[in-house]
C-alpha positions in Angstrom: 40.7 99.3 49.1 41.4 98.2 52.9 42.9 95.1 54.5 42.8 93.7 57.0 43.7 90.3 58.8 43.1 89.6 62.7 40.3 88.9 64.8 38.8 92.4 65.4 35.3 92.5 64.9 34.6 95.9 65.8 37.5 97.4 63.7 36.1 95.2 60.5 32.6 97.0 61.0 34.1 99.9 61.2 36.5 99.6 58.0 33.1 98.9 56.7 30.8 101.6 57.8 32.7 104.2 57.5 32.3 104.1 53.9 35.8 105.0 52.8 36.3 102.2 51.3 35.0 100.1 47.9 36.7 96.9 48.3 37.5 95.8 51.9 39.4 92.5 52.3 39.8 90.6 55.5 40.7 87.2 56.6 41.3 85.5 59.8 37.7 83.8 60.2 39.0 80.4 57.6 35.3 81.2 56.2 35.2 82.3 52.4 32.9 84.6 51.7 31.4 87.8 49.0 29.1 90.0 49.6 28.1 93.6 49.2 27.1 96.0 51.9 25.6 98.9 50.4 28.7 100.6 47.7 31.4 98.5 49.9 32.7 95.1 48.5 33.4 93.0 51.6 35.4 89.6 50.3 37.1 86.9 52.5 39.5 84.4 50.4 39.1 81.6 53.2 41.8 79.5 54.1 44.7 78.4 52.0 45.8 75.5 54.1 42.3 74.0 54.4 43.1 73.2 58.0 40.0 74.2 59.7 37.8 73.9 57.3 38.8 71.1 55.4 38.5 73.4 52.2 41.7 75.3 50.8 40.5 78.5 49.3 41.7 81.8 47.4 40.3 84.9 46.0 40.7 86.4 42.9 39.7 89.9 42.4 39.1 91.3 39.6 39.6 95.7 40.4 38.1 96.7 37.6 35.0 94.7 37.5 34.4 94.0 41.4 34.2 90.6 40.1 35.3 88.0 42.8 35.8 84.1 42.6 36.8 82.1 45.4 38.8 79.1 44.0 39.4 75.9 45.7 42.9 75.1 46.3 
C-alpha cells in the first residue's frame, strides 16, 4: 500500500505506474474518489472538513476485500 498526501501530480502517476503497489491512497485534491487502474486500487477519502467542497468525507477500506466506501461526514 502507498500514501501519499501533497499536490504532486507527477509523483502520484508514478506511485501508480510503477505497479508496486495494490492499494495507493492519496489526498490533497478535497475530491473523493475510487477507482481502479489496471491491478492498482487508487482511492481518495475527500475532505474531512467539507471546507472546499461543502461535503465532509471519509474512506473506509476494507484490505482484505479492496472494498472501499466513502462516507459522508
Amino acid at each position: 500500500m502507498g500514501l501519499l498526501h501533497g499536490d504532486d501530480r507527477e509523483l502520484l502517476q508514478a506511485l501508480i505506474g510503477r505497479k508496486a503497489f495494490d492499494i495507493v491512497i492519496h489526498g490533497h485534491t478535497h475530491r473523493a474518489e475510487v477507482r481502479d487502474l489496471g491491478a492498482t486500487l487508487v482511492v481518495n477519502p475527500g475532505e474531512a472538513c467539507g471546507y472546499l467542497t461543502g461535503r465532509p468525507t471519509i474512506a473506509v477500506l476494507d484490505t482484505a476485500t479492496r472494498d472501499v466506501e466513502v462516507l459522508p461526514l
